[in-house]
N, C-alpha and C positions, 0 to 999 in steps of 0.2 A: 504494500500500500504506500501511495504518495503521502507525507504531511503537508506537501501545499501546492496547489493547482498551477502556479508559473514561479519560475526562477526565473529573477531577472538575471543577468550574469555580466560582469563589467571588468573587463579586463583594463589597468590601470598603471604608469607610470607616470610618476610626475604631472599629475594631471591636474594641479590645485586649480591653474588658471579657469578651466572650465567646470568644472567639478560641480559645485554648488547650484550651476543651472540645472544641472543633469539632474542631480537628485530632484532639486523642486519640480523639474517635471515627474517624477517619478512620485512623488510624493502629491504630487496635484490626479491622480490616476484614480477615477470613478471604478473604474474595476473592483477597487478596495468592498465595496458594498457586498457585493456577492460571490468571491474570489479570494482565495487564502497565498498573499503574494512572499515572498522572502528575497531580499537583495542578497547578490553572492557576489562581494568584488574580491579582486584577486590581484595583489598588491605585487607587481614587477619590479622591487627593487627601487621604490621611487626615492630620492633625496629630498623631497618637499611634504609640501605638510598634505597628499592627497589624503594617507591615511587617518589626519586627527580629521579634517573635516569630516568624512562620511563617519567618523566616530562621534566630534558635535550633530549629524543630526540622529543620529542610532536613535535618541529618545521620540524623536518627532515622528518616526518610522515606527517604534513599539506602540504610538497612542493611535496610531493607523490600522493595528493589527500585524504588522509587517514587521518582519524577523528581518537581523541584518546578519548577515556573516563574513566575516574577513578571515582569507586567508594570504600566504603570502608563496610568492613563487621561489623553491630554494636557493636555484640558479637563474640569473636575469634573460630569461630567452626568447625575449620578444609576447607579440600579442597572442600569436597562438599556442605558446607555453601559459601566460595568464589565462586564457579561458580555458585551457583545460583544467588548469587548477580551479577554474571558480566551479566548472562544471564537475568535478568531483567532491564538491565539497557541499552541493546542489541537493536537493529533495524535493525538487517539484515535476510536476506530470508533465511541463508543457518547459521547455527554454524559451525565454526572448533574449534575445544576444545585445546588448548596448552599451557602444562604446562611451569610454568618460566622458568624450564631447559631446555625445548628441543630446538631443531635446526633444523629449515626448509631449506629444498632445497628452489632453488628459483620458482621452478615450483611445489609448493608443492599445494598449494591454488587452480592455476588454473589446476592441473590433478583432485583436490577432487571436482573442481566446475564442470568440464565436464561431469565428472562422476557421478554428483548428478542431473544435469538438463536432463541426458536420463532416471531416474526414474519416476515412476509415482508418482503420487501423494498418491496412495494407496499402493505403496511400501513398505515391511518392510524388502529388503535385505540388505545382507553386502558384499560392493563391494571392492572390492580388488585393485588397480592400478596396472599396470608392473613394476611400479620404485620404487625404494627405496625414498620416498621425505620427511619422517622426521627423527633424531639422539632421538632416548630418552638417556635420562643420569640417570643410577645408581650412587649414591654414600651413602655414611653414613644419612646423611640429606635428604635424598628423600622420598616423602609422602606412594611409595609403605613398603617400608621397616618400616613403624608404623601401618601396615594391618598384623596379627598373624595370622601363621597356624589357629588357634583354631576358632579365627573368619571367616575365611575364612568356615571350616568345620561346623561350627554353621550355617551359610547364606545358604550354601549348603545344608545340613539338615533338615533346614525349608522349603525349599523349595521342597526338594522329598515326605517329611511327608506329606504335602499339595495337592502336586500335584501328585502322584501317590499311598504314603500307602495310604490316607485316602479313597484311593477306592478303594482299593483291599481287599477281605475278608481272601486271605490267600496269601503266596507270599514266595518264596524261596532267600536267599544268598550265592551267588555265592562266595566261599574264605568261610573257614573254618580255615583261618589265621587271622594273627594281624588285617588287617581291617574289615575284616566281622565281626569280635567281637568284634570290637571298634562300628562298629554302632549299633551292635543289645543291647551294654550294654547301647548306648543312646538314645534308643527305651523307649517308657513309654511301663506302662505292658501291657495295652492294645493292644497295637502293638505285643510288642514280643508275645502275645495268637495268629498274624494271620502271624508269622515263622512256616513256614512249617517244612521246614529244610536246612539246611545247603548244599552247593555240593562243590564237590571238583576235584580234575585228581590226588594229590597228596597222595599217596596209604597210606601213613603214616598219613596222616590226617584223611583219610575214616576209616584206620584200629584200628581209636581212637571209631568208632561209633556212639559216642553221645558227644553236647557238653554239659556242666553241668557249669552253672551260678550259683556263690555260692557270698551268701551273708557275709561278713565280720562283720557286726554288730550281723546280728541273728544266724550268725554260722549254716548257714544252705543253702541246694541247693536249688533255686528257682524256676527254670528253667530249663529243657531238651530239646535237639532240636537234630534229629537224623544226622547226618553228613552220606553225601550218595555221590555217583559216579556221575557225570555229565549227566551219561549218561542215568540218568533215575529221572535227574534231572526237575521239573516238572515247567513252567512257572506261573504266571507273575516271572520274578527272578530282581534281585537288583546286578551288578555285580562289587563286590569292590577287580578284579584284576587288577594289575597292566598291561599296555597291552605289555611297551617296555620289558615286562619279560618272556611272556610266548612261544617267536620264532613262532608265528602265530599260535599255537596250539589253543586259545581263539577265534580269528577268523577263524577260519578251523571249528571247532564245530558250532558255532553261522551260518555260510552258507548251512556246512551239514543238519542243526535242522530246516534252514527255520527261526529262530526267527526275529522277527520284534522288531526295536528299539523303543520302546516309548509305545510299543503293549504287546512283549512277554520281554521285559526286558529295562531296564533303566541303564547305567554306573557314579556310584560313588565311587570314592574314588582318 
């Protein structure tokens, strides 16, 4: 059995500056009425005072019904070391994930709790609300902004190689531009052997032919791969255009050809 129907969980360092919004939202939360809530922040080594705040309002939070609990992360390991610690440290049916900067409406709790008790239990959607019921905050200090393009593209990467080259025997790229040749030069060779070829709509790309992988050390090409029209462009394909670019011309083709997502092509970039 659960003790309490949402953990809130807030993974935290150094978070004094915004802290204290965070809570009054949380602490302004209409959910309280009908809902058994407990805060679980999860203290990453912060040097500033995040932890005595949410300890000044612990009492505002017990006269709410609402339990607080703090733990702290042994070793400093970033955000997804703190929620896991808040998340084991946790006893409620339902997580809400909220970072130390953000700001809840007061109905934010109970629209994700409504919303989660009509799922199954075998559920794996993402349900959407009609309100706006949380603020995230951008600023210099905020944990998205220490996540790198590069890292991002490496996560992405592993995860196509895995889940779609390693079963395909041959397979075309869609862009014959900067991204399609950003991925095929991150391809190991084995891979680049099942590029079929390249496709394009842009005549000046097609009108190059071929593309030629030249190696800077052994001063030599490695690789050819013929660059061809879309339109005889052949699937599984790998598609690294841009889509806000191409005026639905990308999706105009993709419904003309019939291709199935996941089936006759995949979208990265």
């Amino acid at each position: 059995m659960y003790e309490y129907d949402v953990s809130v969980i807030i993974p935290a360092r150094n978070a004094e500056k915004f802290l204290r919004e965070t809570l009054n939202g949380l602490l302004a939360q209409t959910a309280v009425e009908n809902a058994r809530i407990e805060i679980c922040l999860a203290d990453d080594g912060s040097l500033d005072d995040t932890v005595r705040i949410l300890e000044n309002s612990r009492l505002e939070f017990e006269e709410l019904g609402m339990k607080v609990v703090v733990s702290h992360v042994s070793q400093p390991g970033g955000v997804g070391a703190a929620k896991d610690c808040a998340v084991r440290s946790s006893r409620g049916r339902y997580l809400c994930f909220n970072d130390a900067d953000d700001v809840s409406t007061p109905d934010r709790i109970r629209c994700q709790l409504e919303m989660a008790r009509r799922l199954s239990k075998s559920s794996d959607d993402l349900v959407f609300v009609p309100e706006d019921v949380v603020m995230y905050r951008y600023h210099p200090d905020c944990a998205s902004h220490s996540v790198t393009e590069q890292t991002i593209w490496n996560f992405r990467l592993k995860r196509l190689k895995e889940q779609y080259i390693a079963k395909w025997d041959k397979f075309t790229i869609w862009s014959a531009g900067k991204q399609g040749k950003r991925l095929f030069k991150c391809l190991d060779d084995d891979e680049k052997l099942k590029v079929r070829e390249f496709c394009d709509i842009d005549e000046s790309k097609i009108g190059r032919g071929i593309h030629e992988e030249f190696d800077e050390k052994q001063r030599i090409v490695t690789h050819k791969v013929p660059i061809v029209n879309i339109e005889t462009a052949k699937p599984p394909l790998i598609v690294c255009v841009k889509l806000d670019l191409t005026h639905g011309d990308l999706e105009r083709i993709i419904e003309r050809k019939k291709w199935r997502e996941h089936v006759d092509l995949v979208y990265f970039g």
